[in-house]
FIDO-114485 format. One record per atom (N, C-alpha, C, O): residue number from 1; x, y, z. Coordinates in steps of 0.05 Angstrom, whole numbers. Example, Ala and Ser with C-alpha at 12.3 -4.5 7.8 and 13.67 -1.06 7.14 Angstrom:
BEGIN
ATOM   num        x        y        z
ATOM     1      264     -114      156
ATOM     1      246      -90      156
ATOM     1      264      -66      156
ATOM     1      285      -66      169
ATOM     2      257      -45      142
ATOM     2      273      -21      143
ATOM     2      258        1      157
ATOM     2      268       23      161
END
This chain:
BEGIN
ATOM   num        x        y        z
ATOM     1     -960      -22     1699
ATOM     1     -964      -20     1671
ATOM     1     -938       -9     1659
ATOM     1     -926       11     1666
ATOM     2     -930      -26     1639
ATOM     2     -906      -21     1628
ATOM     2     -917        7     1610
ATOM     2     -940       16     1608
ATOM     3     -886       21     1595
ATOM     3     -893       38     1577
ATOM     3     -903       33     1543
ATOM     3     -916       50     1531
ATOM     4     -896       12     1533
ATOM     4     -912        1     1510
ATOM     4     -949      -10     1519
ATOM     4     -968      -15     1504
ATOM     5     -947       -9     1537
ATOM     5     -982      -19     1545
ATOM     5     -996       19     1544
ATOM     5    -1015       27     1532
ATOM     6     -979       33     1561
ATOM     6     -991       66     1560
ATOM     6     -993       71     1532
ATOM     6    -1009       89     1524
ATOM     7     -983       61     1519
ATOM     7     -974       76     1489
ATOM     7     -999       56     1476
ATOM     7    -1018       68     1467
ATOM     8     -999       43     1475
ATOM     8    -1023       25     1459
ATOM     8    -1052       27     1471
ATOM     8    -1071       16     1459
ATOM     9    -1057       42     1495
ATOM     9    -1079       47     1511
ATOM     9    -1084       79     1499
ATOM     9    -1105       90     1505
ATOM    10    -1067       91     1484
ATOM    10    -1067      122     1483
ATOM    10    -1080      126     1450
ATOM    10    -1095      143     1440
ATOM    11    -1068      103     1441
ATOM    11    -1079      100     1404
ATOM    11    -1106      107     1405
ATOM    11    -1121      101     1424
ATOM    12    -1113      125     1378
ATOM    12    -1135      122     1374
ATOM    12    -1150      101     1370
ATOM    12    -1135       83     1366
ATOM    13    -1176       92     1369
ATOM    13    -1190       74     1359
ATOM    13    -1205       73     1342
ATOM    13    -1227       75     1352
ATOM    14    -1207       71     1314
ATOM    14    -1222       75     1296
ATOM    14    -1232       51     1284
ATOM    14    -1218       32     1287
ATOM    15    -1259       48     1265
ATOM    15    -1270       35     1261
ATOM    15    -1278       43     1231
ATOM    15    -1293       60     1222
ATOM    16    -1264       24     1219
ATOM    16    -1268       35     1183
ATOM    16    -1291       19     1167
ATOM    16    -1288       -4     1159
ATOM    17    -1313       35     1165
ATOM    17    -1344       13     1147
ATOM    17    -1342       17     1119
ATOM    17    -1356       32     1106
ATOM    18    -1320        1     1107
ATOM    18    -1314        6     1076
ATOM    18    -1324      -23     1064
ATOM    18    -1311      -41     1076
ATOM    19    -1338      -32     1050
ATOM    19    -1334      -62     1025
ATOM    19    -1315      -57     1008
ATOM    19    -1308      -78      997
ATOM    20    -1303      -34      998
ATOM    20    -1286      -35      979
ATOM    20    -1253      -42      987
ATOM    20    -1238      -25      997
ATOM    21    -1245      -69      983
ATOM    21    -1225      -72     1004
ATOM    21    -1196      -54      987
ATOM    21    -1179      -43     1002
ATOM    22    -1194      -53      969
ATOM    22    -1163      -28      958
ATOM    22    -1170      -11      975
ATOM    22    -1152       -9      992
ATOM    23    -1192        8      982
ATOM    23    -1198       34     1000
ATOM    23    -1190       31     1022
ATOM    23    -1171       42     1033
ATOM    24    -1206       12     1033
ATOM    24    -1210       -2     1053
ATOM    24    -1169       -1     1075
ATOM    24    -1156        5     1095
ATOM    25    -1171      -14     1049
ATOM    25    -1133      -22     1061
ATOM    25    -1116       11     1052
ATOM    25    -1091        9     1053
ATOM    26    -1120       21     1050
ATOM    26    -1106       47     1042
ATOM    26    -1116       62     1063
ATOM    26    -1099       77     1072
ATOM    27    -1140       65     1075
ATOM    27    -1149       72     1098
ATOM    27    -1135       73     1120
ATOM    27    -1129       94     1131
ATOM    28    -1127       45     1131
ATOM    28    -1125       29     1145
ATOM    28    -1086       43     1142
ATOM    28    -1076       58     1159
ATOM    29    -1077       36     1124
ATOM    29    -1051       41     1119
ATOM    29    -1047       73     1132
ATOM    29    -1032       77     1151
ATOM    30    -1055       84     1126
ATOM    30    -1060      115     1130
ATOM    30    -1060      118     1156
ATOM    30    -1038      122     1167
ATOM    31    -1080      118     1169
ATOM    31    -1083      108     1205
ATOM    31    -1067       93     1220
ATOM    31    -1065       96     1245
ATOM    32    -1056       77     1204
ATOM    32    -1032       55     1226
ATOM    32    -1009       81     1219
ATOM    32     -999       91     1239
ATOM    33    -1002       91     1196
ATOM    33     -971      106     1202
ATOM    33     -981      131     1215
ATOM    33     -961      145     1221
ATOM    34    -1011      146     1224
ATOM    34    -1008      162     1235
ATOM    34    -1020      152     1271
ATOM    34    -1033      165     1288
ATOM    35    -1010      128     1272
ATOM    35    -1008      116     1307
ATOM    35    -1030      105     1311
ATOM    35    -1031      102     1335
ATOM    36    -1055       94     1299
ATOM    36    -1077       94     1306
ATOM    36    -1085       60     1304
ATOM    36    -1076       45     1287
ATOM    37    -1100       55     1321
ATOM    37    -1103       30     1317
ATOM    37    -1139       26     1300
ATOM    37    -1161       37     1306
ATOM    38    -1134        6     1278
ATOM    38    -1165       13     1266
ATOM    38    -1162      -20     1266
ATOM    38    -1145      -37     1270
ATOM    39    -1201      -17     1256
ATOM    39    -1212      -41     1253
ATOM    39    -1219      -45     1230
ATOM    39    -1209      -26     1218
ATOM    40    -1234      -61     1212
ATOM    40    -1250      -54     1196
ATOM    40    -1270      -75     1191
ATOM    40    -1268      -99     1191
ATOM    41    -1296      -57     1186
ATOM    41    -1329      -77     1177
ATOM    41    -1335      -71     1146
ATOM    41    -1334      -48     1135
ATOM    42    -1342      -93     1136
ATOM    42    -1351      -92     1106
ATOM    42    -1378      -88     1101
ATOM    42    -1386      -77     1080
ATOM    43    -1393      -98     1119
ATOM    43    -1427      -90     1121
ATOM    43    -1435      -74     1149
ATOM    43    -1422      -73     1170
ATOM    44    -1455      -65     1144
ATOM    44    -1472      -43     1168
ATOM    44    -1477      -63     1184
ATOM    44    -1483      -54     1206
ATOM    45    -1477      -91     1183
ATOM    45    -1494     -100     1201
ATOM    45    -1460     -112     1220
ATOM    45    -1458     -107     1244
ATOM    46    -1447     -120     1211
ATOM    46    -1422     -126     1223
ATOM    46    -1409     -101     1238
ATOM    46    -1396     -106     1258
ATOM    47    -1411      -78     1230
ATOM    47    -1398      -49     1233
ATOM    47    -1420      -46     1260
ATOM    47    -1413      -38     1283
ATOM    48    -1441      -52     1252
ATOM    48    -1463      -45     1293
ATOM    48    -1450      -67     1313
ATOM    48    -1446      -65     1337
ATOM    49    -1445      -89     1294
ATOM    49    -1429     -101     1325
ATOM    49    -1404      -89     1338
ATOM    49    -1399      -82     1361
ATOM    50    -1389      -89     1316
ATOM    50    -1363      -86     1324
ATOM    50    -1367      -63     1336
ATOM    50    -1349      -61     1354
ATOM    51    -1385      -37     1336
ATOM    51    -1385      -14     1344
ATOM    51    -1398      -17     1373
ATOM    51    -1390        1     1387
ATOM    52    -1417      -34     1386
ATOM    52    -1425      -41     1403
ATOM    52    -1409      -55     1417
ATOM    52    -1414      -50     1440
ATOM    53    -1389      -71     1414
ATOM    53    -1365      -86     1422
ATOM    53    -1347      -76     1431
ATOM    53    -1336      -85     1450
ATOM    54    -1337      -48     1416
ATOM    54    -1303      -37     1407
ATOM    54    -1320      -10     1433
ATOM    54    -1341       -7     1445
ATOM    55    -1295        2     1429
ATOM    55    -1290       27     1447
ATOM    55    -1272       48     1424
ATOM    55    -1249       57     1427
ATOM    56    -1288       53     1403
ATOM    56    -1279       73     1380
ATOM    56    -1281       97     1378
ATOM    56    -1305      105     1377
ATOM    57    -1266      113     1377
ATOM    57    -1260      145     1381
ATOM    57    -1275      157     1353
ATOM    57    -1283      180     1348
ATOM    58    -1275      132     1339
ATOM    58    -1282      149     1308
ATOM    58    -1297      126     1294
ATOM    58    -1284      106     1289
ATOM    59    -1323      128     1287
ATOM    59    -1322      110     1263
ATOM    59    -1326      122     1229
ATOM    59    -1346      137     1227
ATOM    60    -1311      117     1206
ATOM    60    -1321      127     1188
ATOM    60    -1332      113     1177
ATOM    60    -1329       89     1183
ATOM    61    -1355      120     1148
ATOM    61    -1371      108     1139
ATOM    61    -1377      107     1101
ATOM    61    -1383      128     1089
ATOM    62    -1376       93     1095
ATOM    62    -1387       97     1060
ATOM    62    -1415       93     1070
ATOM    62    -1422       78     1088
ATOM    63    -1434      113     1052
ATOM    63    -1460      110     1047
ATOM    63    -1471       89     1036
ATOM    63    -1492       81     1045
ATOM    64    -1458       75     1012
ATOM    64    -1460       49     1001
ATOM    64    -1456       36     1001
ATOM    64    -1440       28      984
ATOM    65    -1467       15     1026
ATOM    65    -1459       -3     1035
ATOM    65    -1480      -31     1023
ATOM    65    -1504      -30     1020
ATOM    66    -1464      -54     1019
ATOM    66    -1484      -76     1005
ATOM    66    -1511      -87     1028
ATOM    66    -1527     -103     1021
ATOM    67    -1512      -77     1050
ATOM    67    -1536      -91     1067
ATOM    67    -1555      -70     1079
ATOM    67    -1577      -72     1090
ATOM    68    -1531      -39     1073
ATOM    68    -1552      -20     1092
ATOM    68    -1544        2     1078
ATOM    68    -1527        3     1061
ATOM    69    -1563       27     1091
ATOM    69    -1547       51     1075
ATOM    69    -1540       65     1100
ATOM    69    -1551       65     1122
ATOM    70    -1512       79     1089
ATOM    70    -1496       88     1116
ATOM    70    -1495      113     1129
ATOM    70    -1478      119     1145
ATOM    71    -1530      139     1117
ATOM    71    -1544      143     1123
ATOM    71    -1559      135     1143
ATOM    71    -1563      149     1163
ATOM    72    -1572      106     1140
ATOM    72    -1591      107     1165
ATOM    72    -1577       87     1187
ATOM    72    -1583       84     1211
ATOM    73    -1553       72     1171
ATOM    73    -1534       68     1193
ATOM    73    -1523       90     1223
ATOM    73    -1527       88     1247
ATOM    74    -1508      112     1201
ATOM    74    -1508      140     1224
ATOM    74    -1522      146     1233
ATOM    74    -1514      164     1249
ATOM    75    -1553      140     1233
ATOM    75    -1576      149     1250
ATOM    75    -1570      131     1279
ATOM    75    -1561      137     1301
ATOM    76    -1579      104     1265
ATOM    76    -1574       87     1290
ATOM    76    -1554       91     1310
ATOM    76    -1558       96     1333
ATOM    77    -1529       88     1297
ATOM    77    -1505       97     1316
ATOM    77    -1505      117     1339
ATOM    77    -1495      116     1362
ATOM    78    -1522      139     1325
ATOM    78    -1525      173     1340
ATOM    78    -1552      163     1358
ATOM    78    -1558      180     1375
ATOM    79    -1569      143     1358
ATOM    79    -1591      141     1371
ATOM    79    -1583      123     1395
ATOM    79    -1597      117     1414
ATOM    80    -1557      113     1390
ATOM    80    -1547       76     1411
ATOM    80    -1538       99     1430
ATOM    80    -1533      121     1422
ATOM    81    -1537       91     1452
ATOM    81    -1534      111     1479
ATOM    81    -1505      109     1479
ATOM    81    -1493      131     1478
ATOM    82    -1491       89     1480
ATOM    82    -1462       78     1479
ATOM    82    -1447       84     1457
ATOM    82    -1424       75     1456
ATOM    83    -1456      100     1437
ATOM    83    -1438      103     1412
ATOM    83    -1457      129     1409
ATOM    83    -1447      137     1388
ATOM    84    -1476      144     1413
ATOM    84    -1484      172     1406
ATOM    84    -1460      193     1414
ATOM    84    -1471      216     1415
ATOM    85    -1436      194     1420
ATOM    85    -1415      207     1426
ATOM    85    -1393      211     1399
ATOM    85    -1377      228     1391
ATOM    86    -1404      188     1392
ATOM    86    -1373      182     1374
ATOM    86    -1377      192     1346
ATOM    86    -1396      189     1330
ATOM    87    -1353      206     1345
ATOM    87    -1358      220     1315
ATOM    87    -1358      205     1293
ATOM    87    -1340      188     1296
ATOM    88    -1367      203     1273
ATOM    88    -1370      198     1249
ATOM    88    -1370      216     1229
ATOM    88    -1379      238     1227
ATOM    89    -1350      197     1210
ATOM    89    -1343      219     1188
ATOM    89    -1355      200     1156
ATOM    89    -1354      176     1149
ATOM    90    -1360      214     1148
ATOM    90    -1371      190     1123
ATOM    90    -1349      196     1103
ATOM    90    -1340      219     1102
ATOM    91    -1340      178     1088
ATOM    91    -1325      174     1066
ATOM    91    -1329      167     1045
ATOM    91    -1317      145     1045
ATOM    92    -1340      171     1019
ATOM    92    -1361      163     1002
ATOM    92    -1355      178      981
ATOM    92    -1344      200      982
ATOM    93    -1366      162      951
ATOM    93    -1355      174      926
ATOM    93    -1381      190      917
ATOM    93    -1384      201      895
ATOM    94    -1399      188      937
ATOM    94    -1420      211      935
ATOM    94    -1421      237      940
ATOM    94    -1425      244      963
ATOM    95    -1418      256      917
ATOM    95    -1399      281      923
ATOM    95    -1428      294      913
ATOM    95    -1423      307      892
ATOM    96    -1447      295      919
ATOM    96    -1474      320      912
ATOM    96    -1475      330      934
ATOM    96    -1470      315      953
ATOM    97    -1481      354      940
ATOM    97    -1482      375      955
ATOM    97    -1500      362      988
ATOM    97    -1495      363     1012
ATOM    98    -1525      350      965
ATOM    98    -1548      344      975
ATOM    98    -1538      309      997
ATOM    98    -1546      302     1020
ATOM    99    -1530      303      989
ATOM    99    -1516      273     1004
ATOM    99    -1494      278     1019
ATOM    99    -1487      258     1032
ATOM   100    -1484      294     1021
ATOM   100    -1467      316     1041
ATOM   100    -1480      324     1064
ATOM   100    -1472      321     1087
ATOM   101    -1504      337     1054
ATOM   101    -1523      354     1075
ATOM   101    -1528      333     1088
ATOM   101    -1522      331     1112
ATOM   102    -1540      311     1073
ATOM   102    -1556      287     1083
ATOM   102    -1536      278     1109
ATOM   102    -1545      278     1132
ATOM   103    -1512      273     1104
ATOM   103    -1497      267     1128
ATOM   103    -1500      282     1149
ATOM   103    -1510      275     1170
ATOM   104    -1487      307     1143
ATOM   104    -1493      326     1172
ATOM   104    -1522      310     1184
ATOM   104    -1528      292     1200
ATOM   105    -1533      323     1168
ATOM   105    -1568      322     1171
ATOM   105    -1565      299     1202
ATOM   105    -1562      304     1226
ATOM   106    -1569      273     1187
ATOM   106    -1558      250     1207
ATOM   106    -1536      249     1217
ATOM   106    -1526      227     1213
ATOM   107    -1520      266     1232
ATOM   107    -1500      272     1248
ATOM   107    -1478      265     1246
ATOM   107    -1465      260     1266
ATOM   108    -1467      261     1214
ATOM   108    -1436      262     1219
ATOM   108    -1422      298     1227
ATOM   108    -1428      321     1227
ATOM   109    -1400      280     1233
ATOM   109    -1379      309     1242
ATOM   109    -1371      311     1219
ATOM   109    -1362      334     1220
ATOM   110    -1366      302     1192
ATOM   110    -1343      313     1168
ATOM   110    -1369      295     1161
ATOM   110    -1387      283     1172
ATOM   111    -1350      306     1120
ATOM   111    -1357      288     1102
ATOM   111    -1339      288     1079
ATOM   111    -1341      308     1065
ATOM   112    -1321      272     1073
ATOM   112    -1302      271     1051
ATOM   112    -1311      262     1036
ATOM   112    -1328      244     1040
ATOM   113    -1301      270     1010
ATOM   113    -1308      257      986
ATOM   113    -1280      238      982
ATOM   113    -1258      238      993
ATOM   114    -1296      218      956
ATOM   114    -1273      197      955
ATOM   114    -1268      208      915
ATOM   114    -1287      204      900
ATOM   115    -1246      219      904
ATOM   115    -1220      205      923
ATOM   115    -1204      225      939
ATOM   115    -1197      247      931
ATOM   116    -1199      216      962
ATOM   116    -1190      235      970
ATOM   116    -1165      244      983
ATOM   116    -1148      226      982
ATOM   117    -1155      270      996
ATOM   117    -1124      273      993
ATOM   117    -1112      253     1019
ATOM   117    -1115      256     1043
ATOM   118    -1098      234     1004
ATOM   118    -1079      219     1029
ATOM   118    -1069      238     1044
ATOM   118    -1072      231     1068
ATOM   119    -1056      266     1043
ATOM   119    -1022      268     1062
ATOM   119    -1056      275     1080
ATOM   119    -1063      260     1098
ATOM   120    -1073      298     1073
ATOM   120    -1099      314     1095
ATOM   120    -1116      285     1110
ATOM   120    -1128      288     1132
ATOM   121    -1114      264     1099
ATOM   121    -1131      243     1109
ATOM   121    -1141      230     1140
ATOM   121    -1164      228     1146
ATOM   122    -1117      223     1157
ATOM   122    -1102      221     1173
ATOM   122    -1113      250     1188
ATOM   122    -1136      253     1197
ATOM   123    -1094      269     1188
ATOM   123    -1096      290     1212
ATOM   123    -1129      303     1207
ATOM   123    -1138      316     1226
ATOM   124    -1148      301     1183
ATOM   124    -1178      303     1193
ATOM   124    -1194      286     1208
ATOM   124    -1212      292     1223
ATOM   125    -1185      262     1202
ATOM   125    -1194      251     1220
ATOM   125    -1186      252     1249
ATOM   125    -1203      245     1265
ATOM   126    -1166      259     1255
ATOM   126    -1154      256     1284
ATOM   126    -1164      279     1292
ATOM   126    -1174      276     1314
ATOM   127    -1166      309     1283
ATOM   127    -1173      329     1288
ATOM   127    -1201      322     1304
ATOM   127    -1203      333     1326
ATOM   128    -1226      303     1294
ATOM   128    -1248      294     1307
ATOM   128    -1241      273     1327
ATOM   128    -1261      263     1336
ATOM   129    -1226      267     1332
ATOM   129    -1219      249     1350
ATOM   129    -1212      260     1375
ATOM   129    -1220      249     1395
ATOM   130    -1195      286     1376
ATOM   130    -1189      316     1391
ATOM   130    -1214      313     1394
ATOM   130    -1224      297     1409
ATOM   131    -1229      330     1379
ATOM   131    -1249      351     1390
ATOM   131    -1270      328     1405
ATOM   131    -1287      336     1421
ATOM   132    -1269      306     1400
ATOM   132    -1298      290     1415
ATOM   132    -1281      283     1437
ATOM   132    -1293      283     1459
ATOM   133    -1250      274     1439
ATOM   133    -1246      263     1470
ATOM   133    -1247      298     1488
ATOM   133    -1255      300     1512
ATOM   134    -1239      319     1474
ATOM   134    -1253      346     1490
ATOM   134    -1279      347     1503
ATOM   134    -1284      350     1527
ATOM   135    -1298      343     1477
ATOM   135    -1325      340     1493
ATOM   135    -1327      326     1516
ATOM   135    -1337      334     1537
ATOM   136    -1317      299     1511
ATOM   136    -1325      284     1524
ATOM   136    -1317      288     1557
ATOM   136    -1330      281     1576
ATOM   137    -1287      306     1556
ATOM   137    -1280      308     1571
ATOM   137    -1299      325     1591
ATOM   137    -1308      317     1612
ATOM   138    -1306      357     1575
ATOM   138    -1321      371     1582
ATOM   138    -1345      365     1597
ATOM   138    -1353      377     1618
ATOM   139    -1357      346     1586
ATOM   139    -1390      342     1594
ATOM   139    -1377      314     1619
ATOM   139    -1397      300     1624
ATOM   140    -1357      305     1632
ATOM   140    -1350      300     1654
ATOM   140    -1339      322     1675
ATOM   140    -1339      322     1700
ATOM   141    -1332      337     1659
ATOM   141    -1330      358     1686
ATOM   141    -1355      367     1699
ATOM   141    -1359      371     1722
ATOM   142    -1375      371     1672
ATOM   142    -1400      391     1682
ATOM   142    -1413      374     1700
ATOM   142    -1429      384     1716
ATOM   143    -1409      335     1701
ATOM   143    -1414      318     1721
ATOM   143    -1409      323     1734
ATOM   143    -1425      326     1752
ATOM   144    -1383      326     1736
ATOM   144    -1378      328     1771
ATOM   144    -1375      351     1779
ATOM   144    -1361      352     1800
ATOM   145    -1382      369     1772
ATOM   145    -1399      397     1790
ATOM   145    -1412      401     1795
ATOM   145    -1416      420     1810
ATOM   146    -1443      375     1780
ATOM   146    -1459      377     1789
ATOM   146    -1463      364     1817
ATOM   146    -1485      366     1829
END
């Protein structure tokens, strides 16, 4: 294995569930200059494949999505055995307290409001990308001690 193959094996993987494609691509922009390799789904129902498909460190989510709501999208995700690991962060111009909670509630790790700060954008998200390949790491050790 050459050293450009280590280096592209090391990128994050993220998975962006936006319809709004200006966001969408400013997202995306954001993530490629901070090393990361992303995808992106315009509906919930395209975003479960690709998330069933992909091997994503992160997926984020708008709540308002035209086929599903990204609410009970994040349920599903946190219920799929193969993606109940992976953090989700929702990104959404739904800024009530109460649609906030709602996320936690259904298990995201963050919840940003839109619009929101480019330079912080990037390193919160990666910050969950840390702490879940930790876990993940963790709950393989406690494997193999058992």
């Amino acid at each position: 294995m050459n050293d450009a193959q280590i280096t592209e094996a090391a990128k994050p993987r993220i998975l962006i569930v936006e319809d709004d494609m200006p966001i969408a691509m400013m997202m995306v922009f954001l993530l490629a200059r901070a090393d990361c390799e992303v995808k992106v789904a315009t509906t919930g129902k395209k975003a479960m494949q690709m998330a069933e498909q992909g091997n994503f460190d992160l997926i984020t989510l708008e709540v308002d999505l035209p086929d599903c709501n990204g609410f009970k999208l994040c349920s599903q995700l946190k219920e799929h055995p193969h993606l109940c690991d992976t953090p989700v962060v929702f990104v959404s111009a739904r800024c009530l307290i109460e649609d906030q909670q709602h996320g936690f509630d259904v298990g995201a790790a963050d919840y940003i409001t839109k619009p929101f700060d480019t330079f912080e954008f990037a390193p919160r998200l990666l910050s969950h990308v840390i702490q879940g390949a930790l876990a993940v790491s963790k709950n393989n050790e406690v494997l193999i001690e058992s």
